[in-house]
C-alpha positions in Angstrom: 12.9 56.2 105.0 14.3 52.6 105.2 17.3 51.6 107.2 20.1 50.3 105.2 22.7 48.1 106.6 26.4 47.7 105.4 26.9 44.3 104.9 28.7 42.3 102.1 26.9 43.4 99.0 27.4 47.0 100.2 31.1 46.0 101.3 32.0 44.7 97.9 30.4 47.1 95.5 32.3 49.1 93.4 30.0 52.4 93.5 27.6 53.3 95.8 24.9 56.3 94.4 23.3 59.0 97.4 21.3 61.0 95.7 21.8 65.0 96.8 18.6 66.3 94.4 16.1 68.8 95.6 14.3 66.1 97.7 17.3 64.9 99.4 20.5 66.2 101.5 24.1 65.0 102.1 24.6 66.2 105.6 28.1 64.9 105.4 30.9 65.5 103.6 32.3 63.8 100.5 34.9 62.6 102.0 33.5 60.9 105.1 32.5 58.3 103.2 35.9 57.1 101.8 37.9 54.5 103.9 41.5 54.0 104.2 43.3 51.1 105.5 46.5 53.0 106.1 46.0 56.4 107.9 49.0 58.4 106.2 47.5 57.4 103.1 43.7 58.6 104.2 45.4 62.0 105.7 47.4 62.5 102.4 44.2 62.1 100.1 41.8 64.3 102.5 44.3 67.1 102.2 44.6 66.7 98.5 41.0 67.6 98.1 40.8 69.9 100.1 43.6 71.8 99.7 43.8 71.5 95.8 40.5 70.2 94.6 38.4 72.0 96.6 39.7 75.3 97.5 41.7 77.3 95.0 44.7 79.2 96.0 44.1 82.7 94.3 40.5 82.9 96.1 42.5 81.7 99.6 44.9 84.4 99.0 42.5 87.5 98.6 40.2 86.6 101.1 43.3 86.1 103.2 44.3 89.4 102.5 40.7 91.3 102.6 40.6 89.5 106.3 44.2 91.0 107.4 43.4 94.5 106.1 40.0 94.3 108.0 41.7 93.4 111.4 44.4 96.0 110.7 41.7 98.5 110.5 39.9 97.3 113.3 42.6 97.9 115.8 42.7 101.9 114.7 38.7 101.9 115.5 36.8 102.5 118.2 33.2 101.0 119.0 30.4 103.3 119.5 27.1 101.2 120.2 23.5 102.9 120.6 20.2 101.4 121.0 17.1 102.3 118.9 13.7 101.4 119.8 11.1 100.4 116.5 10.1 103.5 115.3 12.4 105.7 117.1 15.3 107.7 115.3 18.7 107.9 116.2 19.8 111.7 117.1 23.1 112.1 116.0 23.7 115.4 118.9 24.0 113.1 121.7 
C-alpha cells in the first residue's frame, strides 16, 4: 500500500478512479467522497441519492409494512426461553 496525498494534481482532476474489484474494498460510502462548498446544497444532493437513487419506494413500503405487522404480533406473544445442552433434547412435558 502507498500513501497518497491530496494535493493539487488530485485537487484539480476531473475524475478520480478507486478500484472496488475482488482484491480491493471501499470501506466508505459513495458519497463521502463528494464535496460541497454550500451545505444546503451537499444535504440536498445526499438525500437525493439516497432517497431516490438508492433506495426505491415500493421495496421501503413493504418492508415497512412486513416490520409493523411483525411488532403488532409481537405485542400479543409471549416469550418462552429453554436451554438445551449439545446433544440433549428438549422435552416438550415440562
Amino acid at each position: 500500500k502507498k500513501i497518497v496525498f491530496y494535493n493539487k494534481t488530485l485537487q484539480e482532476s476531473k475524475l478520480l478512479y478507486y478500484p472496488a474489484d475482488g482484491q480491493h474494498r471501499l470501506l466508505q460510502h459513495h458519497y463521502a467522497f463528494n464535496f460541497f462548498a454550500d451545505t444546503k446544497m451537499q444535504s440536498f444532493y445526499k438525500r437525493l441519492i439516497r432517497d431516490y437513487m438508492r433506495y426505491q419506494d415500493e421495496i421501503q413500503c413493504a418492508g415497512h409494512e412486513l416490520v409493523s405487522l411483525l411488532r403488532r404480533d409481537a405485542e400479543k406473544a409471549t416469550l418462552e426461553m429453554r436451554k438445551a445442552n449439545k446433544g440433549e433434547g428438549f422435552d416438550s412435558n415440562d
